[in-house]
VMD Tcl script that builds the backbone (N, CA, C; Angstrom):
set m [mol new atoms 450]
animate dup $m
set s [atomselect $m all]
$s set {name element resname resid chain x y z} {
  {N N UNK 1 A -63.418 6.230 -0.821}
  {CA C UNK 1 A -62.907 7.559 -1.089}
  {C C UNK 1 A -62.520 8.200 0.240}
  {N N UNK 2 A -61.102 8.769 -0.194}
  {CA C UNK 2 A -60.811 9.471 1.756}
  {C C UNK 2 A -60.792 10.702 1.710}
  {N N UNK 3 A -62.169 11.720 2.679}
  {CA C UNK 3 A -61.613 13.060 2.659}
  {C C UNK 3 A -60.868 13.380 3.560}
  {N N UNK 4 A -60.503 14.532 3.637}
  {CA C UNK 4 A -59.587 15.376 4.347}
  {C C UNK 4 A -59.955 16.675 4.514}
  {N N UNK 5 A -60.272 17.264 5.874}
  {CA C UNK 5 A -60.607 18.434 5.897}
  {C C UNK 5 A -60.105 19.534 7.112}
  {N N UNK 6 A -59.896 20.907 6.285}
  {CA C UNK 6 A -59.249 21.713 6.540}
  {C C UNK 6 A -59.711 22.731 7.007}
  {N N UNK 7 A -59.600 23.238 8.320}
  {CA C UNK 7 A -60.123 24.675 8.448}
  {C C UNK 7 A -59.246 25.249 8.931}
  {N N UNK 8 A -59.514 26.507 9.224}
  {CA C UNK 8 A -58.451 27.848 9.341}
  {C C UNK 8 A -59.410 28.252 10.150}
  {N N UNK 9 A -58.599 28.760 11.580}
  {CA C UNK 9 A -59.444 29.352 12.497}
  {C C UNK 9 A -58.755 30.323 13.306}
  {N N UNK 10 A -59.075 31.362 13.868}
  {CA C UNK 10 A -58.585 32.559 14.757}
  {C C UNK 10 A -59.572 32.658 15.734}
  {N N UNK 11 A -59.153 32.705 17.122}
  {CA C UNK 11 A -59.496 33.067 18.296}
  {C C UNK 11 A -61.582 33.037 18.194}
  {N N UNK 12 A -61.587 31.423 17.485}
  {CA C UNK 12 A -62.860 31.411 17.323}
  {C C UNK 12 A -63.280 30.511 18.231}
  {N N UNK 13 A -63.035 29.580 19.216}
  {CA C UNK 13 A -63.254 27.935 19.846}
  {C C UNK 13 A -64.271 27.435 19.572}
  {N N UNK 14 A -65.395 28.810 20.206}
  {CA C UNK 14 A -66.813 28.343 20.492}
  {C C UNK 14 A -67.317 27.271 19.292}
  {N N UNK 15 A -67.105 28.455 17.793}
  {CA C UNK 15 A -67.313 28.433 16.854}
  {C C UNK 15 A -66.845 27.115 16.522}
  {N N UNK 16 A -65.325 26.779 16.498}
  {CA C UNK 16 A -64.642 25.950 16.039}
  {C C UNK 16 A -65.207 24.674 16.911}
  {N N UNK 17 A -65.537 24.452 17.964}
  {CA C UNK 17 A -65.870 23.354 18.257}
  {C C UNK 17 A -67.598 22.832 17.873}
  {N N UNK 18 A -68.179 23.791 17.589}
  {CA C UNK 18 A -69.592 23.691 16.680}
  {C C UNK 18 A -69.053 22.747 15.494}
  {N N UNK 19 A -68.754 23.455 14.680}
  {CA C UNK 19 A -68.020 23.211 13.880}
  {C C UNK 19 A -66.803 21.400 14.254}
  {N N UNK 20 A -66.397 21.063 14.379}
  {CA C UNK 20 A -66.273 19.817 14.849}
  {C C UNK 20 A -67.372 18.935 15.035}
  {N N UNK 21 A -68.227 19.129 15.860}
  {CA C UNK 21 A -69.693 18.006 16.419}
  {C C UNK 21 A -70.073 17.716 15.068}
  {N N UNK 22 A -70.242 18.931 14.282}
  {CA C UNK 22 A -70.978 18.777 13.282}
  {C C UNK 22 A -69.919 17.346 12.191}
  {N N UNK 23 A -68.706 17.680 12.206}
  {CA C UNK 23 A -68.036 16.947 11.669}
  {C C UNK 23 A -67.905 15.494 12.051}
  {N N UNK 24 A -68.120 15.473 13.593}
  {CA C UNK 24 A -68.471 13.992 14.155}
  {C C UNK 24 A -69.491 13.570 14.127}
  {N N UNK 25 A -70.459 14.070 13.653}
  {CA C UNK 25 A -71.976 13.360 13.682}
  {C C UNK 25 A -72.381 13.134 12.344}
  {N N UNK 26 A -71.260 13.414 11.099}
  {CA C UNK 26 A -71.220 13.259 9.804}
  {C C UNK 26 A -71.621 11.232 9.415}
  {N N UNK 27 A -72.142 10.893 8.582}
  {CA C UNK 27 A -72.507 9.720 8.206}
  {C C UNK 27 A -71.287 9.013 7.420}
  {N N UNK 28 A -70.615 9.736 6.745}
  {CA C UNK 28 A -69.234 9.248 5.982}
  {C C UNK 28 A -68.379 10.084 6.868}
  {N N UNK 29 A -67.022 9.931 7.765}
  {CA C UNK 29 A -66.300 10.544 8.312}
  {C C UNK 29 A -64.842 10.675 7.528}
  {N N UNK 30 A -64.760 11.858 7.542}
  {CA C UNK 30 A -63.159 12.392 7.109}
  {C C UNK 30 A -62.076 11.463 7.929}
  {N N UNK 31 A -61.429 11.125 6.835}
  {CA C UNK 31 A -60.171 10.451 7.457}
  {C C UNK 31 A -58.899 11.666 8.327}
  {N N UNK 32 A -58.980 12.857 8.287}
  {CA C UNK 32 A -58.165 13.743 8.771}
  {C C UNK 32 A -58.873 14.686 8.945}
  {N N UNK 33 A -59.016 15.386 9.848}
  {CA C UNK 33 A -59.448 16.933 10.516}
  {C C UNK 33 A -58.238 17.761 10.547}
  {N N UNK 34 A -57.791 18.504 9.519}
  {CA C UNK 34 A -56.226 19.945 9.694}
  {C C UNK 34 A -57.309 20.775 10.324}
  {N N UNK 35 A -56.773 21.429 11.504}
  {CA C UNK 35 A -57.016 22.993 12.271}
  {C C UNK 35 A -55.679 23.536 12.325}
  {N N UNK 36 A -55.829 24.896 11.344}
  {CA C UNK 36 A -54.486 25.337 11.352}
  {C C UNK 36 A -55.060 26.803 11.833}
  {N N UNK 37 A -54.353 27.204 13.467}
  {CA C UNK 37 A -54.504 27.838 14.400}
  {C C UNK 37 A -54.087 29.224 14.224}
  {N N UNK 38 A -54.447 30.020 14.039}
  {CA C UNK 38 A -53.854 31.658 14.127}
  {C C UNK 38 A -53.825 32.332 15.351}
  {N N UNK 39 A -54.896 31.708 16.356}
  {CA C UNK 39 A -55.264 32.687 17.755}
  {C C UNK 39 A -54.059 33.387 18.509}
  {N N UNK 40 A -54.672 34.240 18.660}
  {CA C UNK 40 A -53.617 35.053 20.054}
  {C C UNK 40 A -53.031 34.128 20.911}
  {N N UNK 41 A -53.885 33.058 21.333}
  {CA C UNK 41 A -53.759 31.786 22.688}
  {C C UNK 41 A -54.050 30.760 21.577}
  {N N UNK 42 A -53.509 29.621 21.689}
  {CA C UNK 42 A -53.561 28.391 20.973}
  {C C UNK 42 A -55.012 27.903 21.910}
  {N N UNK 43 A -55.737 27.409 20.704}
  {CA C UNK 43 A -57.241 26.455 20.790}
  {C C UNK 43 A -56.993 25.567 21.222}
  {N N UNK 44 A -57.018 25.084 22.580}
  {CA C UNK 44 A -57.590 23.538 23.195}
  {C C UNK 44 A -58.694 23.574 23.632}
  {N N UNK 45 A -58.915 22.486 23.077}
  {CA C UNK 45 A -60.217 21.872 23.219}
  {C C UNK 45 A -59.915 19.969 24.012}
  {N N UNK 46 A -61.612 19.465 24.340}
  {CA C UNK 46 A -61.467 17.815 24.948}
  {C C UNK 46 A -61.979 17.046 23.553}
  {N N UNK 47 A -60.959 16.270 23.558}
  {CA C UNK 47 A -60.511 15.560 22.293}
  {C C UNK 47 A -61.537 14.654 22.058}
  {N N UNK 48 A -61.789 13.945 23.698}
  {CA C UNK 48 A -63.301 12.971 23.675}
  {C C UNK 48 A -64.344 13.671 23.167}
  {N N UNK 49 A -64.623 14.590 22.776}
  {CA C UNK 49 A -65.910 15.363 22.512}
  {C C UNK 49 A -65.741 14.783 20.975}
  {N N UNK 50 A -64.760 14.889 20.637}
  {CA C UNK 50 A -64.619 14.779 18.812}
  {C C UNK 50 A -64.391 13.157 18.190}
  {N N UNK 51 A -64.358 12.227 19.514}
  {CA C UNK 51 A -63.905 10.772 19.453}
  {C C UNK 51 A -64.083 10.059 17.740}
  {N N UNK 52 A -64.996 10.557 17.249}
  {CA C UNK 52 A -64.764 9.918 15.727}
  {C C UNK 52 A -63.935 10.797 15.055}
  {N N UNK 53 A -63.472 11.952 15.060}
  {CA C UNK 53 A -62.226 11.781 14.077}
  {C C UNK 53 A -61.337 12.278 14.372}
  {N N UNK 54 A -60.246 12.301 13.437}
  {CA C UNK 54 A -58.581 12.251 13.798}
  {C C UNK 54 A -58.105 13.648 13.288}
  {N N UNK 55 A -57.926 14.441 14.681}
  {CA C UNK 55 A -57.868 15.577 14.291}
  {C C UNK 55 A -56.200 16.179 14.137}
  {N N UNK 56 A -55.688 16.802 13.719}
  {CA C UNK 56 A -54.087 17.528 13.696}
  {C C UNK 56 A -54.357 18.847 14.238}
  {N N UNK 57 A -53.493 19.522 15.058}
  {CA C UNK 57 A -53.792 20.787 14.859}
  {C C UNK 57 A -52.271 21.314 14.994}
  {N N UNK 58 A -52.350 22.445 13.980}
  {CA C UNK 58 A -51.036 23.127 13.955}
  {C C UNK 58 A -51.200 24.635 14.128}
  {N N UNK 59 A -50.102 25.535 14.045}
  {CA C UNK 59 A -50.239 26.704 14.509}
  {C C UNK 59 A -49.791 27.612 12.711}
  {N N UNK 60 A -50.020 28.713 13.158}
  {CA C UNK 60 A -49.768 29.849 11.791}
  {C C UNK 60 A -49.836 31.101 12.554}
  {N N UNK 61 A -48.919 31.741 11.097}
  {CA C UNK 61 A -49.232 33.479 11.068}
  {C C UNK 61 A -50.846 33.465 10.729}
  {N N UNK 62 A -51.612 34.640 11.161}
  {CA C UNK 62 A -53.229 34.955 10.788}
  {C C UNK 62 A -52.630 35.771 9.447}
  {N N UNK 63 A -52.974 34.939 8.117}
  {CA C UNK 63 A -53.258 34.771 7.141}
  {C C UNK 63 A -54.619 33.606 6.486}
  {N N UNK 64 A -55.389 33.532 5.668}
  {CA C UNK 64 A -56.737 32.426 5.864}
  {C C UNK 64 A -55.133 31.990 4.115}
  {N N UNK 65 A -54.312 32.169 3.588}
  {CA C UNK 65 A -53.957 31.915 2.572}
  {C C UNK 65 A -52.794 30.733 3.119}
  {N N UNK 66 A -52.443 31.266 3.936}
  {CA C UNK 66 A -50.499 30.932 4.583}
  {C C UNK 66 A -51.559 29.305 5.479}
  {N N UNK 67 A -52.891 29.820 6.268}
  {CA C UNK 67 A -53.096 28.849 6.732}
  {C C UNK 67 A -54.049 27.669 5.946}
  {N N UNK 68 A -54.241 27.985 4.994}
  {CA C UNK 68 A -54.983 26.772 4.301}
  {C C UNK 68 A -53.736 25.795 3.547}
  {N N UNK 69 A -52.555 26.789 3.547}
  {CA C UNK 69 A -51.536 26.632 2.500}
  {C C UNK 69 A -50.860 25.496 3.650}
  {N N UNK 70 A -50.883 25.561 4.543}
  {CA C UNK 70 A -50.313 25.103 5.771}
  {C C UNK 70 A -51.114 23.729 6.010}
  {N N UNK 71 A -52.402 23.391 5.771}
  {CA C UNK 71 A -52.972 22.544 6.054}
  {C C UNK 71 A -52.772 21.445 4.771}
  {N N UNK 72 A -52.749 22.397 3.861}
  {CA C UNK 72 A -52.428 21.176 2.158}
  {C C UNK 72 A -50.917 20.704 2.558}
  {N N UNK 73 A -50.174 20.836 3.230}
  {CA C UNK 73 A -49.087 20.223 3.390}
  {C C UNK 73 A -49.340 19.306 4.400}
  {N N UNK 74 A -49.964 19.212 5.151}
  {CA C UNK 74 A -50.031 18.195 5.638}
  {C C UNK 74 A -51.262 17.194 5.823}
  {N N UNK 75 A -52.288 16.894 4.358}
  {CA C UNK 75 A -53.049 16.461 4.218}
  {C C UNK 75 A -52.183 14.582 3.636}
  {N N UNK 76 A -52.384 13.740 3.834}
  {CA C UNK 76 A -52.209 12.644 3.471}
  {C C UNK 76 A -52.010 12.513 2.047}
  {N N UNK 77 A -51.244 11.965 1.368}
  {CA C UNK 77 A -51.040 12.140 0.000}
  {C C UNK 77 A -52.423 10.768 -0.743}
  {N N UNK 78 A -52.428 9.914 0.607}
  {CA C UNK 78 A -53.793 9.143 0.074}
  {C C UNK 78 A -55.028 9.697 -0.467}
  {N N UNK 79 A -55.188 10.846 0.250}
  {CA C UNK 79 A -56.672 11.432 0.362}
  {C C UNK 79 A -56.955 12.160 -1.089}
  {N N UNK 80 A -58.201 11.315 -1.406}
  {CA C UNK 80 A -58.634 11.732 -2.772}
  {C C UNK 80 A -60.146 13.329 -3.086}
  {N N UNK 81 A -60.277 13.454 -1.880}
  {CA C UNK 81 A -60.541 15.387 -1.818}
  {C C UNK 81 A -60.484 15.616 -0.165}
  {N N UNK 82 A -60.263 17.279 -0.904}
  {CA C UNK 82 A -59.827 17.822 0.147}
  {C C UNK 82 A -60.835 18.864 0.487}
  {N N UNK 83 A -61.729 19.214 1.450}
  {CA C UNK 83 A -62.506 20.477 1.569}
  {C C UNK 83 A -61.789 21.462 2.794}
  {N N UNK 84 A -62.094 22.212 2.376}
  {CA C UNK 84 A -61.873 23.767 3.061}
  {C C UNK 84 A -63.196 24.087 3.988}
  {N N UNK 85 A -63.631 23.997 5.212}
  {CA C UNK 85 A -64.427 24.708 5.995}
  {C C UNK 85 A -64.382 25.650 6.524}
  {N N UNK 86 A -65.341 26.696 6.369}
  {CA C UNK 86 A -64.723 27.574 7.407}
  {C C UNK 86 A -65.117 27.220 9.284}
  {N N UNK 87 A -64.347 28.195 9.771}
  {CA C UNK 87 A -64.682 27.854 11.321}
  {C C UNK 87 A -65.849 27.622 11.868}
  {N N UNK 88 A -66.997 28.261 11.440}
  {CA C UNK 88 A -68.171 28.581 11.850}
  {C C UNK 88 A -69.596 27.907 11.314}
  {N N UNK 89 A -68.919 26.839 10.155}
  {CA C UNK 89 A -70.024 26.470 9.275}
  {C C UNK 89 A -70.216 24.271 10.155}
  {N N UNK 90 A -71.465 24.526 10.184}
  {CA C UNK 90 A -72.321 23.237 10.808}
  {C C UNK 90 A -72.804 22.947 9.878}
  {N N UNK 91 A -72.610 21.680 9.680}
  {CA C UNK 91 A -72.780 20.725 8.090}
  {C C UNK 91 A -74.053 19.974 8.522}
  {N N UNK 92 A -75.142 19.667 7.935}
  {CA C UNK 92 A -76.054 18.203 7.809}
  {C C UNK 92 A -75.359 16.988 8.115}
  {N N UNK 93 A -75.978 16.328 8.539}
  {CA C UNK 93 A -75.239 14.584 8.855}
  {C C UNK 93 A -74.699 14.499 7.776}
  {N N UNK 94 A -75.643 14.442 6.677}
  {CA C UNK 94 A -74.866 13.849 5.636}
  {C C UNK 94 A -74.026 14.649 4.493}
  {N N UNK 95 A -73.773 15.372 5.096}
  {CA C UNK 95 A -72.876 16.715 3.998}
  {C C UNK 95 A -71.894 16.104 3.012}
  {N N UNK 96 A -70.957 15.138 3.704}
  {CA C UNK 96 A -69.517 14.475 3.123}
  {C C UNK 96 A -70.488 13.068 2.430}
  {N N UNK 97 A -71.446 12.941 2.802}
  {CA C UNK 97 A -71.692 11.351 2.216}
  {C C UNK 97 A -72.363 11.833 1.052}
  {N N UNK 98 A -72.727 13.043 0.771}
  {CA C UNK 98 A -73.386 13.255 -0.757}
  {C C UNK 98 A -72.216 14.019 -1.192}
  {N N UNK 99 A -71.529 14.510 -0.789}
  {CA C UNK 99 A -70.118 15.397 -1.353}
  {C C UNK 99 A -69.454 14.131 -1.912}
  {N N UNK 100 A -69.406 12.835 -1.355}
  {CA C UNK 100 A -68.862 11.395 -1.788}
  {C C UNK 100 A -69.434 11.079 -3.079}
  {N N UNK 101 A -70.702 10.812 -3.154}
  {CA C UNK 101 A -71.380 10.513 -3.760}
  {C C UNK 101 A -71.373 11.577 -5.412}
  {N N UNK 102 A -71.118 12.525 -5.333}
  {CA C UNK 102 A -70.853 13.547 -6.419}
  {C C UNK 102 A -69.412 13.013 -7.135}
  {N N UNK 103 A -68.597 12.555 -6.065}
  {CA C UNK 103 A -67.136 12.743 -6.441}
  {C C UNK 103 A -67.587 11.180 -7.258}
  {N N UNK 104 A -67.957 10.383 -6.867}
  {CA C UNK 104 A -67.886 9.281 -7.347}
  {C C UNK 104 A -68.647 8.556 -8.804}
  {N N UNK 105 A -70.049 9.713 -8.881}
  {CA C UNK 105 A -70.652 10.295 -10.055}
  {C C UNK 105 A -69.452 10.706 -11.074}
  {N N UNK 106 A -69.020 11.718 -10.724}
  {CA C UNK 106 A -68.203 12.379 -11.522}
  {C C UNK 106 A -67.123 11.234 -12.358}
  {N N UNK 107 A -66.489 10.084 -11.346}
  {CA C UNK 107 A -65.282 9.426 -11.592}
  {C C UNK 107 A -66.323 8.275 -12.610}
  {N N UNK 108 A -67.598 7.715 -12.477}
  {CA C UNK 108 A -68.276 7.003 -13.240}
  {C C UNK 108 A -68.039 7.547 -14.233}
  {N N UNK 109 A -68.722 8.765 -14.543}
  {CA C UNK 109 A -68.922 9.358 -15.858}
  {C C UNK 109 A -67.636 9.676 -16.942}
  {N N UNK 110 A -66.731 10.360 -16.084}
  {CA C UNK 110 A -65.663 10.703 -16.834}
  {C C UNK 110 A -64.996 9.703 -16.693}
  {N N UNK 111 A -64.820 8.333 -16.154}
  {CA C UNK 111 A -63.677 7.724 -16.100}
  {C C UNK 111 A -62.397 8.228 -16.155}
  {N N UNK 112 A -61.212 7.732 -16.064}
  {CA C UNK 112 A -60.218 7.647 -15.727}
  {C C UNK 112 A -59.578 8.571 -16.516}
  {N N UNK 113 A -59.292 9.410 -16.333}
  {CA C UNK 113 A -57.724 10.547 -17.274}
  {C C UNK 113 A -58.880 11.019 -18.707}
  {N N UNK 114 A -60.032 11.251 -18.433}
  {CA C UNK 114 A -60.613 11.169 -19.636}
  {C C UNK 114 A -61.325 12.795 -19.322}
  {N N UNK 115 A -61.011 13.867 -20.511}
  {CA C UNK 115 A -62.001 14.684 -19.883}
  {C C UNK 115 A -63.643 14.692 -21.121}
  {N N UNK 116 A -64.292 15.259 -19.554}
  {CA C UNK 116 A -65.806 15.011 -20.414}
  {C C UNK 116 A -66.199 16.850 -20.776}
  {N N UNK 117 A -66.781 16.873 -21.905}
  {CA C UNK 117 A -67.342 18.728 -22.119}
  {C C UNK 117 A -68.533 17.900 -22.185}
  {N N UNK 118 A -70.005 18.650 -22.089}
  {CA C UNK 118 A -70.921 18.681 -22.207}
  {C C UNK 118 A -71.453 20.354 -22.646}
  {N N UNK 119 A -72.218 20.075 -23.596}
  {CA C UNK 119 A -72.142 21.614 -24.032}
  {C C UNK 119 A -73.910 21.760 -23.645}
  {N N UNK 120 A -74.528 23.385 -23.618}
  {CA C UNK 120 A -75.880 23.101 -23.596}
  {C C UNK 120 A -76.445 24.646 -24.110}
  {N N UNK 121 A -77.169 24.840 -24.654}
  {CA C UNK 121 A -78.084 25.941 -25.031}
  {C C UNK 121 A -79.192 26.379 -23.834}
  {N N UNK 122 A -78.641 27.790 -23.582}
  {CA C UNK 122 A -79.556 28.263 -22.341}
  {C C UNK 122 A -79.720 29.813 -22.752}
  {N N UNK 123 A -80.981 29.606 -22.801}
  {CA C UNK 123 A -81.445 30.993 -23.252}
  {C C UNK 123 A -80.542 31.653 -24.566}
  {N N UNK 124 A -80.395 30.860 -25.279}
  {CA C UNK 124 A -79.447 31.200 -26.629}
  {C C UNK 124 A -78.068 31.624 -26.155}
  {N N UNK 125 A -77.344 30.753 -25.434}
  {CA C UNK 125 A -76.035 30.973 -24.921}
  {C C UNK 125 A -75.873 29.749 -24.621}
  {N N UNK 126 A -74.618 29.865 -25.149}
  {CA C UNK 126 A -73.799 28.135 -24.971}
  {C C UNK 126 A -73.106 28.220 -23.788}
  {N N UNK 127 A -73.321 27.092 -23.263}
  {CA C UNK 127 A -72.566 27.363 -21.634}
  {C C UNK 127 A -71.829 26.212 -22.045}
  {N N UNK 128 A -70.630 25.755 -21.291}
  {CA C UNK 128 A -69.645 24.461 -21.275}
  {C C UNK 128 A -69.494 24.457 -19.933}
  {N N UNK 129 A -69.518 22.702 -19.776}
  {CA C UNK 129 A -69.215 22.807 -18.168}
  {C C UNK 129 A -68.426 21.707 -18.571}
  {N N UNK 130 A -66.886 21.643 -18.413}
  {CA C UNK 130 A -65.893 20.989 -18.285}
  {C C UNK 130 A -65.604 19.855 -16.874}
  {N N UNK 131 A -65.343 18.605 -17.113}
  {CA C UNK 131 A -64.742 17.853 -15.839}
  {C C UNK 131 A -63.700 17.273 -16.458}
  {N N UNK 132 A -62.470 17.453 -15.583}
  {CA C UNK 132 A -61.578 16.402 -15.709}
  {C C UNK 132 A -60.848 16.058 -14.328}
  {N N UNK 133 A -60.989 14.555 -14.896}
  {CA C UNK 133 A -60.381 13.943 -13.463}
  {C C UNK 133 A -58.877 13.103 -13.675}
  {N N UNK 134 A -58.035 13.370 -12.830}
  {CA C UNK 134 A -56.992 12.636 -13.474}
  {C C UNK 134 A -56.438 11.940 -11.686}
  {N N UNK 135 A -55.186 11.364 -12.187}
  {CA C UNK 135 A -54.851 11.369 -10.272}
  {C C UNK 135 A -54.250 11.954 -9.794}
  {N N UNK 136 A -54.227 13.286 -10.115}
  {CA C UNK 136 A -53.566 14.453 -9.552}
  {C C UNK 136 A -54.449 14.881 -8.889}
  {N N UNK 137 A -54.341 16.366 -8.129}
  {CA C UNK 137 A -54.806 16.593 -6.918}
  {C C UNK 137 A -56.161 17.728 -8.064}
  {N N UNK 138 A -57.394 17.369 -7.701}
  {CA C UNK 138 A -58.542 18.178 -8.351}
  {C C UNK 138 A -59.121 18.752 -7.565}
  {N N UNK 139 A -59.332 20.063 -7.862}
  {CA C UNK 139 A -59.948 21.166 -6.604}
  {C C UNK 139 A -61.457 21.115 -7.735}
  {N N UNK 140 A -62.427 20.968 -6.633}
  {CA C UNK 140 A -63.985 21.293 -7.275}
  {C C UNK 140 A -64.759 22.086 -6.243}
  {N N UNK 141 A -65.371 23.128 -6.334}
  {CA C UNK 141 A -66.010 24.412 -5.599}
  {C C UNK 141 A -67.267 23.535 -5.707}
  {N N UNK 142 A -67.676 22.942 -4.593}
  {CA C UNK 142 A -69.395 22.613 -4.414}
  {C C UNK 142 A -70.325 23.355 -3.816}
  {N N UNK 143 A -71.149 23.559 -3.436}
  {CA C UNK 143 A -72.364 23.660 -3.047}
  {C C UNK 143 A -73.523 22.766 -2.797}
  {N N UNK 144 A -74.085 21.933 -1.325}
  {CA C UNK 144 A -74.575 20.772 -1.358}
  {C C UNK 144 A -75.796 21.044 -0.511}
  {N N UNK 145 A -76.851 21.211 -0.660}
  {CA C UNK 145 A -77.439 22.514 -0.093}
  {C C UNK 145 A -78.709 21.109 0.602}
  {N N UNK 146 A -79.611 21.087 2.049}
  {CA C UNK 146 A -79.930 19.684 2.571}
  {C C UNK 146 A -81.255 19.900 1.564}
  {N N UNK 147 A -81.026 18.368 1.544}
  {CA C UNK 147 A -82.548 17.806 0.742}
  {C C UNK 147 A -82.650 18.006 -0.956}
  {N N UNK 148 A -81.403 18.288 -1.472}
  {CA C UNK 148 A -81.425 18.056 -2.747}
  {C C UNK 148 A -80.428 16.659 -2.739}
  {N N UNK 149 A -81.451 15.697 -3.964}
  {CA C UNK 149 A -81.088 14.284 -3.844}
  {C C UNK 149 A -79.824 14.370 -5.017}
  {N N UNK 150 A -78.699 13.885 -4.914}
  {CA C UNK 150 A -77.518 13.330 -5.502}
  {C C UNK 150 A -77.995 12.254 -6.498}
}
mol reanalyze $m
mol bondsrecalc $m
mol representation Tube
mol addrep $m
């Protein structure tokens, strides 16, 4: 499975290069790093610091919409998810290797172009939690919080 990940950053470095380590010291590594740049001064940074992954960086108007919008264009049409980071957020080693591991749950269960409902009674309220996976591009909002097992 190949991710791809995207952040949007303004006149943050410090931040933004936190943010990187954390992404290189990941156990499953993103096949693409988008930094799509808003700053007053364009972000350079030493590239050897980030040596495991393959970063792009492009420039934008400071919009967080225009620049995420900016980074989905140039995500690999291979890459089967895409996450959004923000600048400032330091992931667990293994953040992307259980974010993997969900995606790949999900593709077991529902198989292929198939969608799954599961319905459930909670507190006398029916909740539905819908998946469908197809091979189009699927946006899923996670939350992977350390030390809960996948």
């Amino acid at each position: 499975m190949k991710i791809a990940v995207i952040i949007a950053t303004r006149n943050r470095k410090s931040e933004l290069c936190k943010a990187l380590l954390s992404l290189n010291r990941q156990t499953f590594l993103p096949v693409e790093v988008i930094i799509v740049d808003s700053s007053d001064e364009l972000i350079t940074f030493d590239a050897d610091m980030f040596s495991k992954l393959s970063i792009k960086l492009f420039r934008s108007i400071s919009s967080l919409v225009v620049q995420r919008n900016t980074g989905l264009k140039q995500v690999s049409v291979t890459t089967d998810v895409i996450v959004f980071l923000d600048d400032d957020v330091e992931l667990e080693n293994d953040y992307l290797e259980k974010l993997v591991q969900v995606f790949w749950i999900a593709r077991q269960l529902a198989l292929k172009d198939l969608l799954l409902t599961q319905c459930r009674r909670v507190a006398g309220l029916e909740a539905s939690v819908m998946v469908t996976l197809t091979n189009a591009l699927v946006t899923f909002r996670l939350s992977i919080r350390a030390g809960i097992k996948i």
